[in-house]
N, C-alpha and C positions, 0 to 999 in steps of 0.2 A: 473513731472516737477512742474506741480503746486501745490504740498504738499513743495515740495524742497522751491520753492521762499519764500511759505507765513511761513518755518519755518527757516527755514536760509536765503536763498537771498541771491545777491551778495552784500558783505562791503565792504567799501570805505571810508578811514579815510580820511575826506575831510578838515580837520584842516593843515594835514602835507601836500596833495597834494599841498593847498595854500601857505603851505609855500614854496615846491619847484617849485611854477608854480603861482606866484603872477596874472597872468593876467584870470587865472579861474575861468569861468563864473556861477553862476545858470540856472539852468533851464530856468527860470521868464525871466532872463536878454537877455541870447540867443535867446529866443522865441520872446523877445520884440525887440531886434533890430535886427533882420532877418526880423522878421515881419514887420517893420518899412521903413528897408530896400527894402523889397519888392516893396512895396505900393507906395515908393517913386519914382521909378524906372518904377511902373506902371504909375505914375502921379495923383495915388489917394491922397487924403487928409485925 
């Protein structure tokens, strides 16, 4: 499995998914506002 990933891996034309899914997040963005969210919800600052 791990030859498989590091020579093919799963692809994902993430130009057309945004085109049919305008609201699709990165990585970066989902992590930051879940985590944001969290925090907030915790009462942390």
């Amino acid at each position: 499995m791990f030859e498989w990933l590091q020579e093919s891996g799963y692809a994902a034309d993430i130009p057309s998914l945004r085109k049919l899914y305008p609201p699709l997040k990165t990585f970066e963005t989902w992590l930051r506002e879940t985590t944001d969210t969290k925090r907030s919800q915790m009462g942390a600052s």
